[in-house]
N, C-alpha and C positions, 0 to 999 in steps of 0.2 A: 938779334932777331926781334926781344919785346921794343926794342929806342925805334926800330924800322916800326912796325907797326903805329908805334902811336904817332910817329911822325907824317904816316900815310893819314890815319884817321882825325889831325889835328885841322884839317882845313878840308872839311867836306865839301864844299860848293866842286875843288877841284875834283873830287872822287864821281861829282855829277856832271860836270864835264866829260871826261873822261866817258862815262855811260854816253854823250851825247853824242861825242866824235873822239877815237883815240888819237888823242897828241892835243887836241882842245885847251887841255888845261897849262900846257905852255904856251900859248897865243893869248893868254889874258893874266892877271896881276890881281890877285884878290886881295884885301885888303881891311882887317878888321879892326875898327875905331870907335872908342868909347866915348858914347853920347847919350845924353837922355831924351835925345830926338829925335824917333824912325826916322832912318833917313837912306838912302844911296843916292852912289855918285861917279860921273864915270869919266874915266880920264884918259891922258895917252903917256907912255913911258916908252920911248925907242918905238917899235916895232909889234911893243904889246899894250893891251886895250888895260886900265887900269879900270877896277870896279872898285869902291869902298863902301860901306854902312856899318851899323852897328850891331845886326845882329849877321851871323849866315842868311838867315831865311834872304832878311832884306837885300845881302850881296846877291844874292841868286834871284832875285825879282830882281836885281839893275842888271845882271847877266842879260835875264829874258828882254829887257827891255831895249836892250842894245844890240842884241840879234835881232828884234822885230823891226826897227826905226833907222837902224844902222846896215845891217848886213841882208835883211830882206827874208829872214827864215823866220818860222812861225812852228813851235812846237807846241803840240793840242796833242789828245786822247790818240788817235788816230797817225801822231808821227812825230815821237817823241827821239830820234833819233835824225841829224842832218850833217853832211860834207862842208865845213866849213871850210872858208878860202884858207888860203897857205897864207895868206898875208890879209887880216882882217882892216876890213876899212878904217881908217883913224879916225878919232875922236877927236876934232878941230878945234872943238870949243869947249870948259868941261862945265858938264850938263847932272844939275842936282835935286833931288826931289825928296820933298820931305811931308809925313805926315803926324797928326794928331790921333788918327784912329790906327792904333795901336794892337787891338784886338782884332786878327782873321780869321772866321770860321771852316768850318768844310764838314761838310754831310748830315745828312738826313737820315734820321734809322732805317726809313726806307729802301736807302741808298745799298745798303749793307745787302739786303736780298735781293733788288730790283735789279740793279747791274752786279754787286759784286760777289754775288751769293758762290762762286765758283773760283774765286781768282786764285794763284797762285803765290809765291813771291815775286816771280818776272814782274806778274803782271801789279804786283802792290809794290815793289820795286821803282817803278813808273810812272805810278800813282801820287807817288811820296815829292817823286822828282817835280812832277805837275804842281803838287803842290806848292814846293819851293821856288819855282819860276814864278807862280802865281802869287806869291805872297802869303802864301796864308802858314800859320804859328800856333794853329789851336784847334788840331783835328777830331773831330767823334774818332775812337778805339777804341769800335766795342768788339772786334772778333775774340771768338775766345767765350764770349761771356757763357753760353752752356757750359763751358770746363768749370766756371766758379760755382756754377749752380749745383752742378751732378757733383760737385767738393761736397759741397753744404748739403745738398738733399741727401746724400750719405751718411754725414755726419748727425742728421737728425732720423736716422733709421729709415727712410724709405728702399727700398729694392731699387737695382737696375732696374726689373722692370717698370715697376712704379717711375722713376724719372723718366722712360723709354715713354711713357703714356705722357709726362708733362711737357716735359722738352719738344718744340717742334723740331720739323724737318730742314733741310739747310737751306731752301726757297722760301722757309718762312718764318726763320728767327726774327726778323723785326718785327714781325705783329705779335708775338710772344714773349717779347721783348719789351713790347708798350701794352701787355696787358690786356690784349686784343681774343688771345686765343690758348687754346692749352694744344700739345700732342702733334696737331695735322702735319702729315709727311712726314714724320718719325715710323718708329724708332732709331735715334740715330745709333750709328755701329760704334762700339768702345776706339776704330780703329780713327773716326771723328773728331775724338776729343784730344786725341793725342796729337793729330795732323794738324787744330787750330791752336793749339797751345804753341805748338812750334812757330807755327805762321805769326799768330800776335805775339811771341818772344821780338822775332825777327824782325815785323814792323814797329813795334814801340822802340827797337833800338835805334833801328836807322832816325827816327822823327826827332828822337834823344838828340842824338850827333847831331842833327842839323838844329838843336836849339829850338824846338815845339815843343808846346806841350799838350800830349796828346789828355781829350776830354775823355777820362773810363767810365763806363757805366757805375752809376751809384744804386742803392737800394734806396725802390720809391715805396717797399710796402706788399711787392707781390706776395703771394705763396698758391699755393696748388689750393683747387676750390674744393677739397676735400679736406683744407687743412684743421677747419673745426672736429670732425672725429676724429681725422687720424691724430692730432694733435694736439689734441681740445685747446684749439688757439681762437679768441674771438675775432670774426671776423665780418665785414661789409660783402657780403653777397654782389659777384658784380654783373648775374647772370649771362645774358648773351652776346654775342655782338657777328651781327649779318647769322647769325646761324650758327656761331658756333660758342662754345662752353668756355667762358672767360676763366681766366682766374682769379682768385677773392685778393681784398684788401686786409693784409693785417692792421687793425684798428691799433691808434696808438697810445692807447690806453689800456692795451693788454701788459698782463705782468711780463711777457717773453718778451718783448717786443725789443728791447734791446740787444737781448740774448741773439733771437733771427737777427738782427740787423746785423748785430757784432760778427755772426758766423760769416753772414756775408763779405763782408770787408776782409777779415782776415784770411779766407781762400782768395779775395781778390788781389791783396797785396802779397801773398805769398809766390805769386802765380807771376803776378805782371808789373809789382810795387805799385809804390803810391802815386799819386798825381796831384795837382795842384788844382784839376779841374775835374768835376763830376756832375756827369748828366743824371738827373732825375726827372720824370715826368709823371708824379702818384695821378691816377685818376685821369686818364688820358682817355679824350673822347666819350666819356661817360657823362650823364646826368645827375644835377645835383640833389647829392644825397642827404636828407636834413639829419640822419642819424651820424653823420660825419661831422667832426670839428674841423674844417679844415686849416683853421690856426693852430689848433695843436699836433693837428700831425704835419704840419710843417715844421714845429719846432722839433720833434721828435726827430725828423727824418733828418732834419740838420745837423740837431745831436751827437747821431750814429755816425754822419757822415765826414761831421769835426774829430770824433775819435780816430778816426785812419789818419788822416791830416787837418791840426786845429788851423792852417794856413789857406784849405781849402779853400774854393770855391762854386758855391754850387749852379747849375747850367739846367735853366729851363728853356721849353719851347713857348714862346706866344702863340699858341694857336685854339681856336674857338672860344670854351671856357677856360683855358688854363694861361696863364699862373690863377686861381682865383683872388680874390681880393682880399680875402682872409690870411691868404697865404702874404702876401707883399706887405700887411698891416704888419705881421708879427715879426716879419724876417730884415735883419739890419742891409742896406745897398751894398756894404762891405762882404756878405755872405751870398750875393744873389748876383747870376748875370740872365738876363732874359734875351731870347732870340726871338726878335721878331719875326715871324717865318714868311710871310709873305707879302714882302715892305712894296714888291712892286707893283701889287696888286690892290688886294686887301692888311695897308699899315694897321696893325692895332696902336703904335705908339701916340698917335695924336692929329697924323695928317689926315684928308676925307678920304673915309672908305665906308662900305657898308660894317666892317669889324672897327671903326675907330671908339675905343674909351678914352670917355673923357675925363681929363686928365693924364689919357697916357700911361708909361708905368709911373709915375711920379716920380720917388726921389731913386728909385732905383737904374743901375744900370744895364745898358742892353745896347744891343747891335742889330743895325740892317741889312736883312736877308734877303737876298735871291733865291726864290723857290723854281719857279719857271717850267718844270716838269712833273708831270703825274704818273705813275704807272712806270717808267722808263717808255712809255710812249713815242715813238717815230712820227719826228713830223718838224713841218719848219714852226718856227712860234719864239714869238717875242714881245715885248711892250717895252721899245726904246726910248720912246718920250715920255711915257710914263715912268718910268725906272728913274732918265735922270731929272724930271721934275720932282719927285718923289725925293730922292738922294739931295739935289740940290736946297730944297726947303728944309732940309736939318740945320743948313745955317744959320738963318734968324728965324728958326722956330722954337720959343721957350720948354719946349714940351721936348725938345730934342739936346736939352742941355747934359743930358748925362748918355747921350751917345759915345760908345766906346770901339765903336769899329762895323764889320761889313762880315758877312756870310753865304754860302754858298748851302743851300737847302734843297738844293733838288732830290726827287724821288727815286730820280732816274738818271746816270752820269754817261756821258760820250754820245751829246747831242748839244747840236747849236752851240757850238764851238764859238762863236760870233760873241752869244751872250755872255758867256764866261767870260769872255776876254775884255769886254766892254768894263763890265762888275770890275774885274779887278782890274782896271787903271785908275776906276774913281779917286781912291781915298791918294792917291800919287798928284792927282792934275790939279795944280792951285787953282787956275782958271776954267769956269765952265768952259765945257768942250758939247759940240752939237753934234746933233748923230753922223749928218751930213761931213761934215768934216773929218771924226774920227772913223768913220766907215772908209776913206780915202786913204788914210793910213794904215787900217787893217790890210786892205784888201791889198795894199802894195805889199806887206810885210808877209801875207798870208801865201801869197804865189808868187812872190820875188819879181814880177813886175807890174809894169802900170799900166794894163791896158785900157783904154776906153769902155769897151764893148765891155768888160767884165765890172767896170767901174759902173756903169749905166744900170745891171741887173742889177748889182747892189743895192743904187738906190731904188729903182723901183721897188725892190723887196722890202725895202725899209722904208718906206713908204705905205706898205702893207702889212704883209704877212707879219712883218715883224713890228708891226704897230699897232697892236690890240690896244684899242682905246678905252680910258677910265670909264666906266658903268658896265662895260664887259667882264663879269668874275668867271672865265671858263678855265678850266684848273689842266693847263698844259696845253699842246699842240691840237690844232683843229683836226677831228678825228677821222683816219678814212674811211671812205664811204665799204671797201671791199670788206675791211674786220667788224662791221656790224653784225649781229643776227638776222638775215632779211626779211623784212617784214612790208608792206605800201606804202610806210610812211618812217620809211631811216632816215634818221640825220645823225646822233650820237653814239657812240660803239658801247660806252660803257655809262653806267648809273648817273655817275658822280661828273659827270663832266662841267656840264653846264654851259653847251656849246651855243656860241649866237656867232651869226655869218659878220664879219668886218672888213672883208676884202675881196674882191672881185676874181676871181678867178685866171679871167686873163693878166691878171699884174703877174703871177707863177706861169704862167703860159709864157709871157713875154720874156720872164728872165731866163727861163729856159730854152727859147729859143737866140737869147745874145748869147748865152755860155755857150752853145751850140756849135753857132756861127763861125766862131772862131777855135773851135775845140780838135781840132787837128794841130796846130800850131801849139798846144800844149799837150800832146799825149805825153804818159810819164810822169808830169809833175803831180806828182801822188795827192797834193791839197787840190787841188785842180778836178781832178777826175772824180773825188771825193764829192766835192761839192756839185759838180757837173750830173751824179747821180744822184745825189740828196736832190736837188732842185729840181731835176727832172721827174724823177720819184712823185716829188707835189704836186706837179704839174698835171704829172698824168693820174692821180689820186683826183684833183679837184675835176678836171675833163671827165672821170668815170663816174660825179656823181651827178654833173649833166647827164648824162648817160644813162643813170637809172634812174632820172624824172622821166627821162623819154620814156623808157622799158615800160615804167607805175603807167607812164600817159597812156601806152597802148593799147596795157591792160585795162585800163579803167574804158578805153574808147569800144573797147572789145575788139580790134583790128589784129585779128588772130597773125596775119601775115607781117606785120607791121611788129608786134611783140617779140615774134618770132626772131629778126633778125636784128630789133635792139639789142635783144637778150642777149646774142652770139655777143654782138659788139660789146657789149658788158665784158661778156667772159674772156675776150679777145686781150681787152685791156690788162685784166686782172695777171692774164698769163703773160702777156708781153712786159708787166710790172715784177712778176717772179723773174724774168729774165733779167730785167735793168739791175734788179735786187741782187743777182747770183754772180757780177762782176767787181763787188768788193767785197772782201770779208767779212767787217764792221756790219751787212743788212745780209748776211747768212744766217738761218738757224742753227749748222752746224756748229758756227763759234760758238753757241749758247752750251749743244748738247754733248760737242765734245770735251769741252770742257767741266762739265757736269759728271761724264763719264770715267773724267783725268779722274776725278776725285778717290774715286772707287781702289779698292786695293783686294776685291771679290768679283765675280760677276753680282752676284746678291748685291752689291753698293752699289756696285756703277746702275744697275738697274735702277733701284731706287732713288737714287741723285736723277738720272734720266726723269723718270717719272716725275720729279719732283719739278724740274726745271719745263717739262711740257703740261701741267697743270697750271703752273703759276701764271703762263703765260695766255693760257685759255679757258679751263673752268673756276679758276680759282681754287673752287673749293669743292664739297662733294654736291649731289644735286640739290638739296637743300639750299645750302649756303650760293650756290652760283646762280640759279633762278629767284628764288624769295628770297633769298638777302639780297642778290644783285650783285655779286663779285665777279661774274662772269664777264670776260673782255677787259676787266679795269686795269692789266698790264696786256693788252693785245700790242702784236708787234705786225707792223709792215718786212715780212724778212722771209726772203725766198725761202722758198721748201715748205713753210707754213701757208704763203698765199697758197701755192698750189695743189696743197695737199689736206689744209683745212680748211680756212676760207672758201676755198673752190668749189670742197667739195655742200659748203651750206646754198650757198650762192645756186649751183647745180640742180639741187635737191629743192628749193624752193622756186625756182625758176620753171623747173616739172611739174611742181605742184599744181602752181599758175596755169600753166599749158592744160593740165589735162582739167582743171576747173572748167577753164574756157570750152574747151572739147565738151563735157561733160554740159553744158547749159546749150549745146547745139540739139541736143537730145529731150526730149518729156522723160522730166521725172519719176521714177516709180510712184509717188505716192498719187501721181495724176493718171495713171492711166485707169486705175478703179472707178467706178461712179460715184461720187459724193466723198470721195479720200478726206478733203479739206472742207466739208459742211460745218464743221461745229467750230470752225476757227476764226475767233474774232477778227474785225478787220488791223487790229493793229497788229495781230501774226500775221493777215495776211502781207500789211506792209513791210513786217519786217522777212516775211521770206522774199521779195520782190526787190532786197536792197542786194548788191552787192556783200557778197562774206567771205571776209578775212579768212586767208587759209594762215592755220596754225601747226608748226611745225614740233615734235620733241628734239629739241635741238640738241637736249644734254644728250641723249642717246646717240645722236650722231657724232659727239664733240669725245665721250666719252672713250669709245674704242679708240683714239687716237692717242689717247695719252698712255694709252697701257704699252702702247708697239716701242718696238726696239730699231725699227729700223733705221740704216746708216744714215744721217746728215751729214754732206762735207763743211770743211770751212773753208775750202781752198775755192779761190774765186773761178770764175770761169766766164767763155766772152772776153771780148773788149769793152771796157766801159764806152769811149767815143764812141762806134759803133752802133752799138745797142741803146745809146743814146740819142744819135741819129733816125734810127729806125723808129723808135717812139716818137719823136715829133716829125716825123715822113706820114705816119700812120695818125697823129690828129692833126695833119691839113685837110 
């Protein structure tokens, strides 16, 4: 029984097969060969497809590469499972790709709340498998990490309850995680810790088998901002952040400091072993602090981090101020890899962006990241010429000599499938490849045939939407006009965006009506119908905020009749967008909440995960933190049940407001009907009562009651997409 086992587990790629289509892994020939240079390669033996490279990951990227280009199937987020033929197309010629960049990344801490805050093992199952098609050998695995914390914060006397007040809630361990925030959406339940210990048992092993090495969270320094009296540990105050109670820095100059750190490590290696790679990011998004050494506590924290494993290495982000420059002076290239986090955008390593330092990281190494997404944000969005003009200037750029591979940084996962896929052919294609061309090959591989009309939207959209050009820093998808808070003058949903208009509207108008066109002749083909709503989705997002300039025009014209039926047309939209939404899973709020509820093992859980999961994605945080700090909308989602029941209902409410303003100025004043009301009011009150004014809404109040409810979201689709697809664009001719 144990010879059978390890004989199944000895050649994972076929165990991923197998996941993909049962009998799979008899229709192909894997093949593991010792080389010191990534590589796969794919061949023909009889009747079966022959793959070889030198590690797993990379068989299982030649795998992918030869169902996309060969057999015409496309596995992404959304359809990780396909009917391969009985007799797989041959390999005519054998076709070899090899690369230099060595090192693939995958995930953003972000990443860990924004989409995966709920998943189970199916679904990280699936995950792993995505990865492995994809290429990538060197994943973030940080689930789990409250299990090593509530270890160690035990182990240093504080209470459950006391770590129940530290520890956040399961929607918002990444900001908690980066030192962002103590507590929000906790207390978690003891039955929490025990549910993610299993979970990351289960994914660090599968990632093992396949030859990753997953990046575990390191100790940058946190502890609880209480930790000077309860502790008398010194510490760097790291007060707020948007509104809420950060936690301190143990300075690394206390006598404990290795002591904490040591505790750290040793519940992490007991828990999950060691790893060969560790993420730390001390002083993440903070200002710098002159009471801070930050070459010493970089050496410190390396220290700590070489006592788990003196083989380590350690894994920062490039992002704003960090790594600082103190930190890189002191630490050897051998100890440090840095992630450029948003190479397609703003490079810090050397090429022009508004974040470029110069010099780069110097001698240190680091990788180029695809960030691409904010918030987990819905929406189409890309920068393709950018990305590969960007990528392609690592090769005769001096500044990019100690490039060591490619990353996937998004905030937000299972969107723009397109990009993802793009990223990860780069570091495979010896030859630059143009968008125009490799979109010709996607798109055949992505829907199994080649049609025209769906070839033509493509480029149109890449020609746009998906070409956010260099001087544009807006941070993810152009945002919809319905998830804003309505005010006269919307354009961006959330703070932080930094949205500027780059594409015409009708270019999404247009692709969605070629998908259209020919969209009976693919009902069924699941990538098809997918995208057929996604794109539609934009379309009719970018048409509603035509839409609400008319509605503002109305208003502002006073043409009470004229408002009146923009407004409808607004909300008509809004609700005909809930519908196109409510025909795939992937744009239901119910996938969010039911799986938030799986969680629970009480009604008391499942409540609180609910709750947890309908905050994150609307007030953020409590009223403080979502109006004055601005968190508010910065994870909004286009996803039925939401348009219609929150958005709707601001859109509704303020839309009233409007109307009875208007109404209300067809009347005299109270203060005019007295004689002499406004005698003592200079003329510049008078001008400013004589201007139009802004009607202001308490939004959190209305936003608020919504996250406390329980009521049911499905995830189960409903409608026809074609259909309901139709109707949308019947209804903007």
């Amino acid at each position: 029984m144990l010879a059978t086992a390890l004989a199944v587990s000895a050649n994972p790629v076929d165990e991923l097969l197998e996941r993909i289509d049962k009998g799979a892994s008899a229709k192909f020939k894997t093949q593991l060969v010792k080389s010191d240079k990534d590589f796969f390669e794919l061949d023909q033996s009889g009747r079966r497809v022959v793959v070889r490279g030198n590690t797993w990951v990379n068989i299982a990227t030649g795998v992918n590469w030869y169902l996309k280009y060969y057999a015409g199937i496309h596995l992404t987020w959304n359809q990780m499972q396909a009917s391969l033929p009985a007799v797989l197309p041959p390999v005519t010629t054998p076709e070899r790709h090899e690369t230099d960049l060595t090192l693939r990344y995958d995930f953003n801490y972000c990443t860990f709340s924004y989409s995966m805050a709920f998943w189970d093992w199916q679904r990280w199952q699936q995950e792993i498998d995505w990865m492995a098609l994809h290429g990538v050998n060197m994943p973030l695995a940080i689930v789990g990490e409250e299990c090593v914390w509530r270890n160690m914060l035990l182990r240093l006397g504080y209470t459950e309850e006391e770590i129940g007040r530290f520890i956040a809630g399961p929607a918002f361990l990444a900001w908690w995680e980066m030192n962002n925030l103590e507590g929000w959406g906790g207390p978690l339940p003891l039955s929490w810790y025990a549910r993610q210990e299993r979970l990351q048992k289960q994914i660090l092993r599968r990632m093992r088998q396949l030859g990753m090495h997953p990046v575990l969270p390191g100790y940058a320094g946190m502890v609880p901002h209480d930790a000077r009296e309860r502790l008398g540990l010194d510490v760097a105050e790291a007060g707020l952040w948007n509104g809420f109670q950060r936690p301190a820095n143990l300075l690394p100059t206390d006598s404990r400091f290795m002591e904490i750190a040591s505790l750290y490590y040793q519940e992490l290696t007991r828990l999950f072993g060691r790893a060969d790679y560790y993420s730390l990011d001390p002083f993440h998004e903070s200002n710098d602090d002159s009471n801070i050494d930050y070459g010493a506590a970089a050496t410190k924290l390396l220290q700590a981090m070489k006592q788990a494993n003196p083989h380590a290495v350690w894994v920062v982000q490039g992002w704003t101020e960090n790594p600082r420059q103190q930190m890189l002076d002191v630490l050897s290239p051998r100890d440090l890899l840095i992630l450029d986090l948003f190479s397609e955008c703003r490079p810090m390593w050397g090429a022009p962006s508004i974040w470029k330092r110069e010099g780069g990281y110097g001698r240190h190494p680091w990788l180029f990241c695809l960030l691409e997404n904010f918030g987990a944000n819905v929406g189409l969005h890309g920068r393709m010429d950018q990305l590969l003009d960007n990528f392609y200037s690592t090769r005769d750029n001096p500044l990019a000599a100690h490039l060591q591979g490619i990353g996937f940084t998004m905030e937000g996962s299972e969107n723009n499938p397109v990009m993802f896929e793009l990223m990860s052919e780069l570091p495979w294609r010896a030859e630059r490849v143009s968008k125009e061309q490799w979109l010709r090959g996607y798109v055949k591989a992505r829907y199994g045939v080649d049609d025209p009309k769906i070839q033509e939207a493509w480029q149109v959209l890449a020609r746009s939407i998906y070409n956010c050009p260099v001087g544009n820093n807006q941070q993810g998808p152009h945002e919809s006009i319905f998830c804003g808070r309505p005010t006269t003058h919307n354009f961006q949903a959330s703070s932080w965006s930094k949205m500027k208009n780059y594409y015409d509207p009708a270019d999404t108008r247009r692709a969605a009506e070629l998908l259209v066109s020919v969209a009976d002749r693919y009902r069924g083909n699941n990538h098809f119908e997918y995208d057929l709503v996604d794109i539609t989705r934009q379309a009719l997002a970018d048409q509603a905020r035509l839409q609400y300039h008319r509605t503002i025009a109305a208003y502002h014209a006073f043409a009470r009749e004229e408002f009146a039926a923009a407004a409808q047309r607004f909300m008509d939209m809004l609700s005909l967008q809930d519908q196109l939404l409510g025909t795939r899973r992937e744009f239901r709020l119910g996938h969010w909440t039911e799986a938030a509820r799986a969680c629970g093992s009480t009604p008391a859980e499942q409540d609180l995960y609910e709750w947890n999961a309908r905050v994150q994605i609307t007030t953020w945080g409590n009223r403080y933190c979502a109006d004055t700090g601005g968190l508010r909308d910065y994870a909004h989602k286009e996803w039925q049940g939401l348009l219609r029941d929150f958005y709707a209902v601001r859109w509704n409410a303020y839309f009233e407001a409007l109307s009875r303003q208007m109404e209300a100025q067809t009347r005299p004043a109270p203060e005019l009907l007295g004689s002499g009301a406004n005698s003592n009011k200079t003329s510049d009150e008078l001008f400013q009562m004589a201007l139009p004014q802004e009607v202001t809404l308490d939004y959190y109040a209305i936003e608020e009651p919504w996250t406390l409810r329980h009521n049911h979201y499905s995830a189960a689709p409903e409608g026809d997409p074609v259909d309901v697809a139709k109707r949308v664009m019947d209804f903007l001719r």
